[in-house]
ZAVO-950485 format. One line per field, with one value per residue (C-alpha): x, y, z; residue number from 0. Coordinates in pm, whole numbers. Each point is the difference from the previous one (the first is absolute). Layout:
<bamis>
x (X	...)
y (Y	...)
z (Z	...)
torlo (NUM	...)
</bamis>
This chain:
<bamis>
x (8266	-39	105	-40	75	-135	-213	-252	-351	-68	-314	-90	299	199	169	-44	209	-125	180	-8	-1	17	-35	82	-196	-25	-342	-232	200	-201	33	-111	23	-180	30	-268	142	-158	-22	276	177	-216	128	332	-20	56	246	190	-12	81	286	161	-32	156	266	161	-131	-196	-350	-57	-297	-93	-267	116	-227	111	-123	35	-4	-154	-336	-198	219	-128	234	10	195	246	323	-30	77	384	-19	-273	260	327	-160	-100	354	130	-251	97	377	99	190	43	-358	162	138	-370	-51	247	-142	-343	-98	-262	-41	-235	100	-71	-61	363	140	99	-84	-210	-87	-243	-183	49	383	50	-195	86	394	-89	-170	330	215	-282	72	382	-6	348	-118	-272	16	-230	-10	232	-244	-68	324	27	-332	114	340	-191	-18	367	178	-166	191	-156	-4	-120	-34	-138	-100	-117	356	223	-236	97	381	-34	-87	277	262	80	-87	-58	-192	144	-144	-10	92	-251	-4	-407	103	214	-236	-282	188	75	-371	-126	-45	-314	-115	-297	10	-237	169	-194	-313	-135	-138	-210	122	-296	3	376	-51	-244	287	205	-237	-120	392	113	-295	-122	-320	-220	-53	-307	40	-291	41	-111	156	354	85	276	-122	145	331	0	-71	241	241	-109	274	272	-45	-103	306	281	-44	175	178	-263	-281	125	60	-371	-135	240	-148	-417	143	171	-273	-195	223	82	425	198	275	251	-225	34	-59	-290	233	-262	-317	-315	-247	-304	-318	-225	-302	-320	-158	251	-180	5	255	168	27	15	105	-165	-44	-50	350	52	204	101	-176	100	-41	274	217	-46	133	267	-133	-266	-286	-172	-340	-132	-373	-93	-379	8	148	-277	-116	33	376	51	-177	248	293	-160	241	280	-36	-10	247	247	-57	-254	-121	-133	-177	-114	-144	355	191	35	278	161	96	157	-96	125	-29	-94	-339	-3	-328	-110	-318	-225	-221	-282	-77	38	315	-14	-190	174	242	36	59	-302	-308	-172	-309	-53	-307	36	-185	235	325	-146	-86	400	170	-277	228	218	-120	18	244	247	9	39	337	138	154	92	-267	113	-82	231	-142	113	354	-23	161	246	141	35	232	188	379	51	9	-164	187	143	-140	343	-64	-340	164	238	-307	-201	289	63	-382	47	277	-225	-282	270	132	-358	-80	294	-148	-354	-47	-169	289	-169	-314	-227	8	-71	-217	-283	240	310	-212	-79	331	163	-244	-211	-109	31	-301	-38	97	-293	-248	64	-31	-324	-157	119	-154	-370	31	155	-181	306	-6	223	261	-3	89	306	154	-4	185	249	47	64	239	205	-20	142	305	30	84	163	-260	-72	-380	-278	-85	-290	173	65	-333	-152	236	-119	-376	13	85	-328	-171	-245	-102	-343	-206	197	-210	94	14	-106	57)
y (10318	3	-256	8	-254	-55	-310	-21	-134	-170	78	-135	-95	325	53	318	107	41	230	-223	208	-85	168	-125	244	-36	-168	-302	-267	-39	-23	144	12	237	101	-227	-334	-285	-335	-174	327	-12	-292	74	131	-319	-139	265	56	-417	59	251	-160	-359	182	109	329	217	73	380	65	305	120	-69	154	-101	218	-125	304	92	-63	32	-323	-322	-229	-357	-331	-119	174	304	-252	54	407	41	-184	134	317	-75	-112	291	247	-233	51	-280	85	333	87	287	-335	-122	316	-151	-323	-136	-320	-219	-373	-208	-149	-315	14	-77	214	-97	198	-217	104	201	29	325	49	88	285	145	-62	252	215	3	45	306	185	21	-260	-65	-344	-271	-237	-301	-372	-228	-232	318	95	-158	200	313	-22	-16	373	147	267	-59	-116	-291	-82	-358	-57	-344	169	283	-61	25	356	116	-70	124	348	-18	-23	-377	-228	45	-238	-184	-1	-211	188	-72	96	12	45	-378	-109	37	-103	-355	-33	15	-408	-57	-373	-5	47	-22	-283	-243	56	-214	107	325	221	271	9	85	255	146	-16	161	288	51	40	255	258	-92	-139	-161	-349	-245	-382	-218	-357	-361	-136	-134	187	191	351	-11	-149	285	269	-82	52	306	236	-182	185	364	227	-54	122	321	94	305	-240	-258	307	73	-344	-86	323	-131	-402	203	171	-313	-198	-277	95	-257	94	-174	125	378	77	-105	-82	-201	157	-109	-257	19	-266	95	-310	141	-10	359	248	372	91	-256	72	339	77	171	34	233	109	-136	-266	-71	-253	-277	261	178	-321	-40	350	-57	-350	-216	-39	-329	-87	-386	-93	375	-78	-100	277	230	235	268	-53	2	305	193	-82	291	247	-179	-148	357	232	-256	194	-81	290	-165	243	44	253	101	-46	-114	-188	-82	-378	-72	-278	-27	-322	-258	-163	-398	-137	-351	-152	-329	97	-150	-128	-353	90	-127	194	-65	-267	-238	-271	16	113	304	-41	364	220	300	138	-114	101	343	14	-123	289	262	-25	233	322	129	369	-295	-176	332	69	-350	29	-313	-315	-340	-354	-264	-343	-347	-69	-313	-315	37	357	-106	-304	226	3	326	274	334	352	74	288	180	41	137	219	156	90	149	188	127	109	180	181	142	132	131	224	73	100	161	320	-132	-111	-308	-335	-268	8	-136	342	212	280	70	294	-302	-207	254	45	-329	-277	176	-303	-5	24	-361	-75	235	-149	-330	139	191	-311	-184	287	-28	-380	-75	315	127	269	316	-99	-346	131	243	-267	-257	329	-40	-336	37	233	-186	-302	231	63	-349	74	246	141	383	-3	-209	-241	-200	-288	171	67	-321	-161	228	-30	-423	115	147	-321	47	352	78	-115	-317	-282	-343	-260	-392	-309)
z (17114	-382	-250	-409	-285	-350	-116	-262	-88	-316	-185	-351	-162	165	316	221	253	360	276	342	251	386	314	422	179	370	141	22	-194	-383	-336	-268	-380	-217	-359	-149	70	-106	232	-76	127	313	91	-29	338	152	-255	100	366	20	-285	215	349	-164	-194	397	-48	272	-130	98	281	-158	-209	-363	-303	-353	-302	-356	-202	-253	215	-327	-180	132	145	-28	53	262	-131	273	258	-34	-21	294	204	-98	58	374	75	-185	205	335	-66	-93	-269	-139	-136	-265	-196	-97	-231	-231	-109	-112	189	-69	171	193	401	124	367	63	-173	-393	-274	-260	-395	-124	-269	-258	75	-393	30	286	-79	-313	211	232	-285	-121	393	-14	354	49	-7	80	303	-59	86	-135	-183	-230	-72	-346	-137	131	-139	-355	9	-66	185	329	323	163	374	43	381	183	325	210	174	-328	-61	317	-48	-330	130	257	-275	155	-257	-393	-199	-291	-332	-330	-338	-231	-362	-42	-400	6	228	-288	-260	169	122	-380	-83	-207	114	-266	-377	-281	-133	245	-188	-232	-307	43	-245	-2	352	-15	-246	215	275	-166	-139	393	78	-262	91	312	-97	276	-189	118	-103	-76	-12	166	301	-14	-343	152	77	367	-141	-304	273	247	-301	-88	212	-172	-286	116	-33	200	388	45	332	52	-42	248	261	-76	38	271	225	-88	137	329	101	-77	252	-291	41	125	253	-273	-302	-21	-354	-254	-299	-268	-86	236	-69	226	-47	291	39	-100	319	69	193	-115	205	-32	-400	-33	355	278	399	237	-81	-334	-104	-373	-160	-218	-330	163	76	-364	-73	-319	-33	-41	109	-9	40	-88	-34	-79	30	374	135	193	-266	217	55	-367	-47	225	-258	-248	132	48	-374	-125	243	151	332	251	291	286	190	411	220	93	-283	-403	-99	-342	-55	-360	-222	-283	-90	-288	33	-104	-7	-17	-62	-136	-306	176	361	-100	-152	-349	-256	-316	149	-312	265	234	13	130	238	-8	-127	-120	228	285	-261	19	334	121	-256	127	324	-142	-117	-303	136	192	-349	-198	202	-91	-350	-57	7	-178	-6	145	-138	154	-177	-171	58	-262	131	330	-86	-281	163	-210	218	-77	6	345	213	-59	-344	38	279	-321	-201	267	131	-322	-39	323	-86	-302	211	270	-350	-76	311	121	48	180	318	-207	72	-263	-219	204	202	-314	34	-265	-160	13	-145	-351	-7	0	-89	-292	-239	-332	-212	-44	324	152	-216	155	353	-127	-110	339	226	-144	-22	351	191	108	216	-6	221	-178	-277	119	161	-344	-170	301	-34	-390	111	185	-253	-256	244	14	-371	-8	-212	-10	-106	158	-326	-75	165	289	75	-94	212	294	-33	18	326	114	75	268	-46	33	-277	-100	43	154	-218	156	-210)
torlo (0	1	2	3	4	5	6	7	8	9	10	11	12	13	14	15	16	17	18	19	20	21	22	23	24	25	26	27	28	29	30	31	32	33	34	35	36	37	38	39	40	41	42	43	44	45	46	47	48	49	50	51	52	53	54	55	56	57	58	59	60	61	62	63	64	65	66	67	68	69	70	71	72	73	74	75	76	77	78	79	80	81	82	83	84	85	86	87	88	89	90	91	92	93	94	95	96	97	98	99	100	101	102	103	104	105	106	107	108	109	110	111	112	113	114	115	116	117	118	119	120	121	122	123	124	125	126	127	128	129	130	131	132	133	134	135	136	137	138	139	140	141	142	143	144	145	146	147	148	149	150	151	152	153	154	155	156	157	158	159	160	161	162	163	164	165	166	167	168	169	170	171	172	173	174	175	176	177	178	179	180	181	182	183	184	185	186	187	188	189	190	191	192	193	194	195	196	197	198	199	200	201	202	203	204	205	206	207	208	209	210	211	212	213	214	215	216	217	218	219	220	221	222	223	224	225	226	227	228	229	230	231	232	233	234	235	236	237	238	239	240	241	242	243	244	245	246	247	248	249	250	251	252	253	254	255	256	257	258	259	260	261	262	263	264	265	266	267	268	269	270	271	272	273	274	275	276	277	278	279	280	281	282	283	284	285	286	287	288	289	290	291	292	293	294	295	296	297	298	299	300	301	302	303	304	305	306	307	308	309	310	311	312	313	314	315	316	317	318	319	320	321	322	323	324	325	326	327	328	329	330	331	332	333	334	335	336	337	338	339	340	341	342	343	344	345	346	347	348	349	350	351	352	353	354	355	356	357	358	359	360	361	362	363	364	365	366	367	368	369	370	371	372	373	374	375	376	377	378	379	380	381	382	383	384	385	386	387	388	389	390	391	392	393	394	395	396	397	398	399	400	401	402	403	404	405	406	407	408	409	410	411	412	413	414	415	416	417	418	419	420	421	422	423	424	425	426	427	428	429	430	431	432	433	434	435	436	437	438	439	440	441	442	443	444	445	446	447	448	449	450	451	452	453	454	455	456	457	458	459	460	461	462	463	464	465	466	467	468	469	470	471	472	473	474	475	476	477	478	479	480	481	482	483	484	485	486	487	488	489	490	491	492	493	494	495	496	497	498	499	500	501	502	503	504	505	506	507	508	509	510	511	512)
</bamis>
């Protein structure tokens, strides 16, 4: 007696779908599942022979073998709980085992017999959608994340029983309409603006520079100046949050397990600020079957990372790739998988490890020795792929009392929308989104300086030691501050404006009072 239904496996950030197959052969009762499983699959042996037995279902004395094909694809997670079992009912006769060809299922059981949620139902709904299924049959508490994906018939079910009645034609589930478009146009409220902060113009600038090219931006100031507060702002003026990109970020937080049953959509951009005592894995992701890390729960956000200097050097170090391809490849004996991350990099650090070199207000017990020592904790390549680095000074008494309130995040939104929109035209026939991804032909093309304005950068390269890359990335940053402008040509000011940027770049010496 032979059985078949469709589930899938989720690998990366992409779903693949898995043939369940089950045979009742005649012999000394056992069971068996092969088709690389991993543990938690294992042990789905006895979720499922107690799920069956409590649902008022006969458990079949037989021998019972369950292949997961493709044997080469490694399977993981509890989701084949609900497919290995409607199979052996289906190959037992309970029901008619032709109807399980028709439907993808995917669920874990609880030893008496209700389906509970799984993590990664986004992708594998897309993957449904991708085979043609005439529909997917999942548990209940997942039913609002599936139903993001459009022109796919849900089956939410509660229990092994409701399955079986299901495939009898006795019972249909009932299922909420959801518009996932309304749904992520309700979701959008923006709790934060830029208006909060006191004072720090520069740094704002810098804000808004970072937001109209993408430009990784590093903030250097004393503790309690408002770096955290300025960061935490910083994805209310990126560009607005397209459906596309939600659907994209929403299938990274699934897979992640960070969906709520009543939260099936991602609608404002991420903000992730992992504590620097993160693990590798845990930043950039990892396992024996990897996992995305928090650069891809970043993906289409930002990125936040406060007290640069403590973080394990060799954690930062991994962010090289990342910085420069927005696409990570994690790579095991059996397989290599493709996480995305494309995300915005905030950095925050003191100038010093006291805190307050240069402070007009207190006084710096640090050497130079020990200033050089704290910023040689980040190497020069890490700094080279941050293009923006500014100082953010204690605001003085008078700004923070001022009851004026600066320009709102909505209007900086406007501008860098409409230096987007610029780059999108430039671009339009490169794979190249923004200017912080230009290539080294873009970058002849677009953001050649005028002859003053390469002077200046001459001058700034022998004087600061900039290295190569340094230096491409200040010609992308004038770039975008020219879009900012509206300006065609990369001016004088342009550039100037770019290289007061370059801070901490190898070469510049601290400076103690």
């Amino acid at each position: 007696m032979l059985a078949k239904t469709l589930s899938a496996t989720v690998l990366g950030v992409e779903a693949h779908p898995i043939q369940v197959e089950v045979d009742l052969s005649v012999g000394l009762s056992n069971f068996t599942i092969v088709g690389l499983p991993d543990g938690t699959i294992k042990e789905s042996r006895e979720r499922i022979t107690a799920a069956i037995t409590n649902s008022g279902f006969s458990f079949p004395v037989r021998r019972i073998t369950v292949n997961l094909a493709p044997a080469e694809i490694r399977k993981v997670g509890s989701g084949f709980d609900l497919p290995i079992a409607a199979s052996i009912l289906g190959a037992w006769d309970i029901f008619p085992a032709a109807k399980l060809d028709q439907y993808l299922l995917v669920g874990e059981l609880s030893l008496e017999g209700r389906l509970r949620p799984v993590r990664g139902v986004l992708p594998i709904a897309l993957a449904a959608k991708r085979q043609g299924v005439q529909g997917l049959m999942l548990p209940r508490e997942n039913e609002l994340e599936a139903a993001v994906v459009q022109g796919l018939s849900l089956y939410p079910v509660e229990t092994l029983e409701d399955v079986v009645a299901f495939m009898k034609d006795e019972w249909t589930p009932e299922t909420r309409a959801v518009d996932p478009h309304a749904l992520f146009n309700h979701s959008r409220i923006m709790s934060e603006d830029l208006q909060d902060v006191k004072g720090q113009e520069q740094a704002k600038r810098a804000l808004e520079i970072a937001a109209a090219g993408n430009h990784h931006l590093l903030m250097i100031g004393p503790p309690g100046s408002g770096k955290t507060m300025l960061a935490r702002r910083m994805a209310t003026i990126l560009p607005e949050f397209t459906f596309d990109e939600a659907l994209e970020t929403t299938q990274i937080h699934s897979i992640a397990g960070l969906l709520g049953s009543q939260q099936p959509l991602v609608t404002q951009r991420p903000f992730r600020s992992p504590h620097h005592t993160i693990s590798q894995a845990g930043l950039v992701g990892g396992g024996s079957i990897p996992q995305p890390g928090e650069i891809s729960l970043a993906h289409n956000g930002v990125l936040f990372l406060d007290e640069l200097p403590e973080y394990p050097r060799n954690v930062l170090e991994l962010l090289r790739q990342p910085l420069e391809e927005r696409k990570l490849v994690i790579s095991r004996a059996a397989m290599a998988l493709e996480f995305p991350c494309g995300f915005l990099l905030v950095c925050a650090m003191n100038p010093c490890p006291c805190g307050y070199l240069g402070d007009a207000g207190r006084r710096c017990k640090c050497g130079p020795i020990m200033v050089q020592r704290y910023r040689a904790r980040i190497s020069g390549p890490l700094l080279d792929r941050i293009d923006l680095q500014v100082d953010v000074p204690a605001a003085p008494f008078d700004k923070l009392t001022d009851e004026r309130r600066g320009e709102s995040s909505a209007a900086m939104r406007e501008r860098v929308q409409a230096a987007r929109e610029r780059q999108t035209h430039r671009f339009r026939k490169s794979p190249t989104r923004h200017n912080g991804m230009m290539s080294p032909k873009e970058i002849e093309t677009y953001a050649k300086p005028s002859p003053e304005a390469l002077e200046t950068l001459r001058k700034a390269t022998e004087r600061l030691l900039l290295s190569a890359r340094a230096h491409t990335r200040i010609l992308k940053v004038a770039r975008t501050i020219a879009d900012l402008a509206n300006a065609p040509d990369i001016e004088l000011p342009f550039i100037a404006e770019a290289i007061q940027y370059r801070k901490l770049d190898r070469g510049a010496e601290p400076q103690t009072r």
